[in-house]
C-alpha positions in Angstrom: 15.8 -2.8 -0.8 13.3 -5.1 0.0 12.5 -8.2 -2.2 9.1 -8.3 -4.0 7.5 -11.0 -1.8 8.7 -8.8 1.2 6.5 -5.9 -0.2 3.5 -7.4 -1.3 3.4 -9.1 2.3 3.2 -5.4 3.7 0.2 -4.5 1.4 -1.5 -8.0 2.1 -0.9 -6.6 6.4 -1.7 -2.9 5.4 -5.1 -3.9 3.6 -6.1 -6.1 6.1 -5.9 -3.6 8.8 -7.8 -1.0 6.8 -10.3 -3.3 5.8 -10.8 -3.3 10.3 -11.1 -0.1 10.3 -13.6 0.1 7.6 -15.5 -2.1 8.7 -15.7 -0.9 12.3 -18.4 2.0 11.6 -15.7 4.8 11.6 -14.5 4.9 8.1 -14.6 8.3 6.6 -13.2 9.0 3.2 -11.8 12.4 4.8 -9.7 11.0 6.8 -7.1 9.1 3.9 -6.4 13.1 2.6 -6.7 15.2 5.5 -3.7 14.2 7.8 -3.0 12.0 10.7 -2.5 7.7 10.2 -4.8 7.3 7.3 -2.9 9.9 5.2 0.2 7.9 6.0 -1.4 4.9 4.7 -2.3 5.9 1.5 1.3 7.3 1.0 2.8 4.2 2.1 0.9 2.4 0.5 1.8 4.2 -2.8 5.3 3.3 -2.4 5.1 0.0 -2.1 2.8 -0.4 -5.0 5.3 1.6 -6.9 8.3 -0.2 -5.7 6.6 -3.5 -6.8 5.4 -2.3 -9.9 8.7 -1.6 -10.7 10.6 -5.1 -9.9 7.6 -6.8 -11.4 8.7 -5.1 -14.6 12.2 -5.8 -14.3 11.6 -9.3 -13.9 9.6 -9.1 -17.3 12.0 -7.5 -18.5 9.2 -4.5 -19.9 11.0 -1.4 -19.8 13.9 -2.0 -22.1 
């Protein structure tokens, strides 16, 4: 497994490149449910925030 710095590095890259993509004019909301790379992303993207949220909260100690 992946430590937590690790992870939150691959959101910090992930966002950035989205944020590009936005920005560049051919965004469309369609495109993070309907297949292909953007689909991907979002489901990636739900993992790691999961995986984070839960070593965050062993470090805190929160779910006794």
């Amino acid at each position: 497994m992946s430590n937590k710095a690790e992870l939150i590095q691959e959101m910090l890259d992930m966002q950035a490149k989205f944020i590009k993509y936005e920005q560049s004019g051919e965004y469309k909301a369609e495109n993070n449910y309907v297949g292909g790379e953007w689909t991907e992303y979002r489901k990636r993207y739900q993992v790691l925030t999961n995986e984070v949220r839960e070593l965050a909260s062993k470090e805190a100690n929160f779910w006794k």
